[in-house]
N, C-alpha and C positions, 0 to 999 in steps of 0.2 A: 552511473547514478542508480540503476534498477538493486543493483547488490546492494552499498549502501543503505537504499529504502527497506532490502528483503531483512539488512542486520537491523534496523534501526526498529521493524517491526518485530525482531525475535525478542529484541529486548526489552521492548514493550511488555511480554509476558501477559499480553491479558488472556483471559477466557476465548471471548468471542473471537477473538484472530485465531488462539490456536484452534478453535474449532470450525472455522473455515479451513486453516489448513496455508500455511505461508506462502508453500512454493501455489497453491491454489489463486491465491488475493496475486500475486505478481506476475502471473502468466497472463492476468488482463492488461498488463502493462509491455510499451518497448520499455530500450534501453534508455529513453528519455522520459520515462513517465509518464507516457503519452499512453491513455487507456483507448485499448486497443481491438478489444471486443466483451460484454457483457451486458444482463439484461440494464434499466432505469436506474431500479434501486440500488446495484451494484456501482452503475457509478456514481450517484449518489456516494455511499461510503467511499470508493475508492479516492474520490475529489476531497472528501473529508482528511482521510489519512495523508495523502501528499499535500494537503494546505498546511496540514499540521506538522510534518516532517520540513517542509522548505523554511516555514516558519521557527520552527524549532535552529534549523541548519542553519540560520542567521544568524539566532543567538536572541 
């Protein structure tokens, strides 16, 4: 699932991810998307982007 999220984010192409940094945003994650360590507002965004990927992954 973790890979996946990593391509699904590359292909997003935004700014702000790539300037976080891909493999950066995914290392807060396992391999179930389970975020795993980071400060508040990181998982804030992190909770943001996997709502939006599962949601997306639905269709």
């Amino acid at each position: 699932m973790k890979r996946k999220f990593k391509q699904w984010l590359i292909g997003l192409n935004e700014e702000m991810i790539n300037e976080l940094g891909i493999d950066e945003i995914v290392s807060c994650l396992d391999d179930d998307l389970n975020i795993i360590h980071g400060n508040e507002e990181e998982h804030k965004i992190l909770d943001n982007f996997i709502h939006i990927f599962e949601k997306n992954k639905r269709g």
